[in-house]
N, C-alpha and C positions, 0 to 999 in steps of 0.2 A: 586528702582534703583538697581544698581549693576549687576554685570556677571550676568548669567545666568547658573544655574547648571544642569551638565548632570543629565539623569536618567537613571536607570537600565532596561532594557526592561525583557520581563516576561521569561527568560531565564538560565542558570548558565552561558553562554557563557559571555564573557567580549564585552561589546558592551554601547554605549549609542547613547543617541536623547538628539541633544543639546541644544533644543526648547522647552522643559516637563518641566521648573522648577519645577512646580508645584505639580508634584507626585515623584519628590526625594527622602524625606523623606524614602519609603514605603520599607520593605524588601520582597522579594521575596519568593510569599507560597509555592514556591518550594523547599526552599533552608531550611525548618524547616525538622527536622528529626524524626525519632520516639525516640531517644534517649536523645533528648531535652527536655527543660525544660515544663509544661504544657502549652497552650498561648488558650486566648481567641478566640473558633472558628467563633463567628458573629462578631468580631473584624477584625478579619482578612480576610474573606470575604469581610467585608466593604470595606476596604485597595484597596483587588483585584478589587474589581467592579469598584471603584473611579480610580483606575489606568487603567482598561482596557477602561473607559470612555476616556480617556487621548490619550489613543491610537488610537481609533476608530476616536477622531477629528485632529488627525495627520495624519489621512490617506487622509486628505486634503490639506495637509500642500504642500507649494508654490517646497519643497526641493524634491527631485526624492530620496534621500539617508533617509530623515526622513520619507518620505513614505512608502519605501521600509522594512524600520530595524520597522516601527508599526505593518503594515502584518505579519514580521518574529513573533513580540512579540505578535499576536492576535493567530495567529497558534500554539505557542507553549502554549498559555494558552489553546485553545480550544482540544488540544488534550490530554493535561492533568487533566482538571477538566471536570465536567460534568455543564454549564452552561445554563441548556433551558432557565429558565425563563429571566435569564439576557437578553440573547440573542434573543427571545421570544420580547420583549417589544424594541429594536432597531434593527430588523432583515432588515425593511428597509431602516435604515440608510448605514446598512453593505454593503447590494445589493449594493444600490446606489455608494459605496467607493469601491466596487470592480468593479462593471462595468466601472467607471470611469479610476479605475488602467490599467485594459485590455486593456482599448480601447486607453486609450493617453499614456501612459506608455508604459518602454524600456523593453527589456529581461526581464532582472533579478525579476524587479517589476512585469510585467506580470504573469511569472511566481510563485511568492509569494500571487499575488492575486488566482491565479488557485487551489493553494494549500488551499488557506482560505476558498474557495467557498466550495470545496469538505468537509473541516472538520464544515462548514455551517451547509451545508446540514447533516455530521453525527449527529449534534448535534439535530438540527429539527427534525431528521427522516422523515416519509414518512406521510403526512396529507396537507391539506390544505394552509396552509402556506410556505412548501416547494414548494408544484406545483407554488405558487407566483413567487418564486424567481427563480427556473429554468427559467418560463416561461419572465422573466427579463434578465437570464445569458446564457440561452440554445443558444437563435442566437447570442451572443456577443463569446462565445466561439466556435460555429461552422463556422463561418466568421472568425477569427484569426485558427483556425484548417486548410482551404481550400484557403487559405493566402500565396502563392508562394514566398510573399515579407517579408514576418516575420520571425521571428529568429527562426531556428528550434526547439530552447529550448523552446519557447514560446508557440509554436502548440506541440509541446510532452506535455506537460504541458496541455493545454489544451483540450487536446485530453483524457488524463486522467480523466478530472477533467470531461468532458460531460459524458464519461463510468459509473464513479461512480454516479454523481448525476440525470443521469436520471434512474439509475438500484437502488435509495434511494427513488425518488420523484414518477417516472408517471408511472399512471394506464391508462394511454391513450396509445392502443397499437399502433395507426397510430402515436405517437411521436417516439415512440420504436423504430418503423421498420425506419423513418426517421433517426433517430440520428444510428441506426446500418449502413443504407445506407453510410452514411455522413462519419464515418470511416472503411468501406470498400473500398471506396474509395480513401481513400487515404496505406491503408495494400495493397491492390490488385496490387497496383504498382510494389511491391517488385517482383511479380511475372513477372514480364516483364525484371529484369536486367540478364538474362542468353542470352539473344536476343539484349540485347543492346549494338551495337558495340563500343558507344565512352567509356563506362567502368564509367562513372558520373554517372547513375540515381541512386543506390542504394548504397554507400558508406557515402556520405555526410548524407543522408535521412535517413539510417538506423534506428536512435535512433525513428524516428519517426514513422518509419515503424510498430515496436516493440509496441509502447506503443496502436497505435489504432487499431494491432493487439489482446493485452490482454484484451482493454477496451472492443473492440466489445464480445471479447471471454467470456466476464463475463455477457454481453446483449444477449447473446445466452442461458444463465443458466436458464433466465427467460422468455422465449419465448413459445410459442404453441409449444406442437408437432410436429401441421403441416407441421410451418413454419421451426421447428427443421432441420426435412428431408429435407426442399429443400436449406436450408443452407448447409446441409451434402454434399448431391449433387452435390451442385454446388464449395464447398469448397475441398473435401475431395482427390480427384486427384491433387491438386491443392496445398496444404501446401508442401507435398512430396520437392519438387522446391528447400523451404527454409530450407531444413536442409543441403544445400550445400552451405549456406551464410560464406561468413568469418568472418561476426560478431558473435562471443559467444551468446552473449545474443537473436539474433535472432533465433539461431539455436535450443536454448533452450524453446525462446518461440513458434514455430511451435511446436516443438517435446510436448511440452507439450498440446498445443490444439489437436493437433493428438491425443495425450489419452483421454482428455475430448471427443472431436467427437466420437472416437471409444464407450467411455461409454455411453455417448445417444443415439448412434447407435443405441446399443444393447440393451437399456432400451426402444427403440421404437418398436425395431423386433429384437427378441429374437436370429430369424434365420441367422441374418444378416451377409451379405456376399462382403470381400470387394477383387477383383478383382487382382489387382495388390501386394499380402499380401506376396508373397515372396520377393519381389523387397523391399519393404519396409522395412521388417524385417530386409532384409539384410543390409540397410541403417542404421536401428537405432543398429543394432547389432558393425558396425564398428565404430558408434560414443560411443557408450558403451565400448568399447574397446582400443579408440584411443590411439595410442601413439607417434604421430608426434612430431618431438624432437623442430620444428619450431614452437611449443607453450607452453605459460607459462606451469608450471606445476599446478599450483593453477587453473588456466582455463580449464584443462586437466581434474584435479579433479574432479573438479566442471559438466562438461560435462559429465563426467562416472558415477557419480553419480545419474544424470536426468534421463540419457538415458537408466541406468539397470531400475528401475520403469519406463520408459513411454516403453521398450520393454516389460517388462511384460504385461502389461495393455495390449497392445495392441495383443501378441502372447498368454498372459494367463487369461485374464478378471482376474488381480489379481493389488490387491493396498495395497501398504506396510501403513498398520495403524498408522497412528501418536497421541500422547496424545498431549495437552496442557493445562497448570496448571496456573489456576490463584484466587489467592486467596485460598478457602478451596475448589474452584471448579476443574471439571477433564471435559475438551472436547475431545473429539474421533474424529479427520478427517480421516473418510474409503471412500474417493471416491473423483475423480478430481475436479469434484464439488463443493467440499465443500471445496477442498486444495486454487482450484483458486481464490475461494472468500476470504477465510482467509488470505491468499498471498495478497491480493489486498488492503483491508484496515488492516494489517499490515504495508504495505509501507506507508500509510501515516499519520497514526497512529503514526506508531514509538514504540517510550516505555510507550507510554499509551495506548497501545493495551490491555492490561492485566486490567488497570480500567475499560476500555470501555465494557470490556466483563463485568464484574462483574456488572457495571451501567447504561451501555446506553441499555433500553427498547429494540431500532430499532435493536441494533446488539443483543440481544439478541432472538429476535425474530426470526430473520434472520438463525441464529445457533443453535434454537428452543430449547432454554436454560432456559426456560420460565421465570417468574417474577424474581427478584434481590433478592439474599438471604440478609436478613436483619440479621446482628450483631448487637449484641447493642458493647457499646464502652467495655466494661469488657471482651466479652468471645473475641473483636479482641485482648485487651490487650496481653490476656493470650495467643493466638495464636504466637505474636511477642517473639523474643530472645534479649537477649540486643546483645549490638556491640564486646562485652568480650567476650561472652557465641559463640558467631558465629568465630572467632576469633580461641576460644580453638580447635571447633570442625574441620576448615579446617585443623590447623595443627595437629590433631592427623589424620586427614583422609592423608593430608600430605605425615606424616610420613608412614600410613602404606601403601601406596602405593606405598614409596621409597624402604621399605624394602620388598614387593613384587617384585617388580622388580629386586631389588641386588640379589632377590635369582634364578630368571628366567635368568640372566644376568650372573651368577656365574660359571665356566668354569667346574666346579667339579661336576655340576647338571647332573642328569640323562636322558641323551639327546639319549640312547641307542632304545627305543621305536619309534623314529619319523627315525630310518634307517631299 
């Protein structure tokens, strides 16, 4: 008898499920530090699984908010641990508790289950068992995608979430070309609000304009040549349109597919020649330059920032090299390619993007990072700094950066060479 105690969902956020008594007890394996004390690692394992079991049967539960807040806690554990086998041996239960979210569930819930699907499927990777559950989530999510009556958050949502898991799951290229269809269909729109007198189609839809633009754009990485060129084709006059959207973020995502396109362009014919190159130039040269005082300036930023790399790309075949550091590892993204995918499950990754490189097989494969460098526990020890030793070092980096600067800062400095 008695109340019933909340539980902590798999989180740091302050939240509970007021229906869990039963996995209360457990602390959260996230919230252990490396600065703490040693703890039993198949103990705590246990703890996790026993709790994410908890969760997984609240995602039936009669409440739309305890449904809602188990998804949140399945997705933040799935993107922070590496769980196949777990997940492996009740992948059908999941399916099942997500189709069901999408399909009778409101927004918010829709969208949490959209999110779980995607980090599903990262966790499966790409085999037999993923194709199951696509071929379970694929029409439930293309039906709410093409859905007039659904809440826009909920088709951006899944409109993502079909991008990534059939660009993880099928080797069936007539799925491909479907699911590219399915959200061209609904991007292609955006091209029509320059023409549309009442001033409605593309404002409210934006968000969703954007998202089955990048998803499709990431199902184009992995396509035929063939069919490369006749997406180019029939695309590539045609993006131009969207970089005079007033939404930021749409403006950002044409301009960037425009440098993807351009690089497989030229990865298909060397020679390749595009028509219209000074009109455009001129376009991406003014958003690279913008300085309209009728926008944020964080937005402004942000825009000049895109728009100098996707002008180069596009007037220099040149791409500003990025490193990312995870673990004792170093990856190089030189090419749109390979930005737009990393971009892509970053977003929904999050801050387990940097595990998921170092463990998850599929994304490593993916970024042909090849097998998982194994440490034993000793040489990661010695790798780690305690929480003191990181501490010292910010603030002497700190200070000597303050006193770089007091001295560039200093009226007496010799400033005669820059007149």
């Amino acid at each position: 008898g008695g109340q019933p105690r909340s539980v902590q969902p798999f989180s740091d956020e302050d939240a509970s499920i007021e229906t869990m008594s039963h996995c209360s007890g457990f602390s959260d394996p996230a919230s252990f530090t490396e600065d703490g004390p040693e703890v039993d690692e198949e103990a705590t394992q246990e703890d996790l699984e026993y709790k994410l079991k908890g969760f997984i049967d609240l995602t039936l539960d009669k409440s739309a908010k305890t449904r809602q807040a188990a998804l949140e806690s399945l997705k933040n554990a799935f993107s922070s641990k590496i769980l196949y086998e777990f997940i492996m041996e009740r992948r059908m239960t999941l399916t099942d508790s997500i189709e069901r979210c999408i399909k009778k569930g409101k927004s918010d819930e829709q969208c949490a289950a959209a999110g779980l699907a995607c980090l599903l499927c990262v966790q499966m990777g790409s085999g037999i068992e993923s194709e199951e559950i696509f071929k379970t989530l694929g029409p439930v999510l293309k039906k709410i995608v093409c859905d007039g009556t659904a809440s826009i958050q909920a088709r951006q949502a899944c409109a993502t979430c079909l991008g990534i898991c059939c660009f993880i799951v099928t080797d069936d290229i007539t799925e491909l070309y479907s699911t590219m269809e399915c959200l061209e269909n609904i991007f292609t729109k955006a091209y029509q609000r320059d023409r549309d007198t009442n001033g409605v189609s593309s404002t409210h839809n934006t968000v969703l304009h954007v998202s089955a633009l990048l998803a499709w754009t990431l199902l184009l990485t992995i396509c035929p040549m063939n069919e490369v060129k006749k997406k180019i084709e029939l695309h590539l006059h045609k993006l131009p349109s969207l970089l005079s959207c007033d939404d930021l973020n749409m403006r950002i995502a044409a301009g960037e597919t425009l440098a993807l396109l351009f690089e497989l362009a030229r990865e298909t014919d060397s020679d390749f020649f595009y028509e219209d190159m000074d009109l455009l130039t001129e376009k991406l040269r003014a958003l690279a330059t913008d300085g309209n005082k009728h926008r944020a300036k964080v937005d402004k930023r942000k825009q000049r920032s895109v728009f100098r790399d996707v002008l180069r790309a596009v007037e220099e075949r040149d791409f500003p090299t990025e490193m990312v550091k995870f673990g004792p590892e170093r990856m190089y993204i030189d090419c749109w390619v390979k930005k737009q995918t990393y971009e892509t499950f970053k977003e929904i990754l999050g801050s387990g993007m940097q595990y998921h490189l170092q463990s998850n097989d599929f994304l490593r494969n993916v970024f042909e990072l090849g097998p998982p460098v194994m440490l034993d526990a000793a040489t990661l020890k010695t790798m780690k700094i305690s929480r003191f030793e990181r501490h010292l070092y910010n603030s002497a980096a700190f200070k000597a950066r303050t006193k770089a600067r007091s001295k560039c800062r200093d009226k007496r400095a010799d400033v005669g060479e820059f007149f």
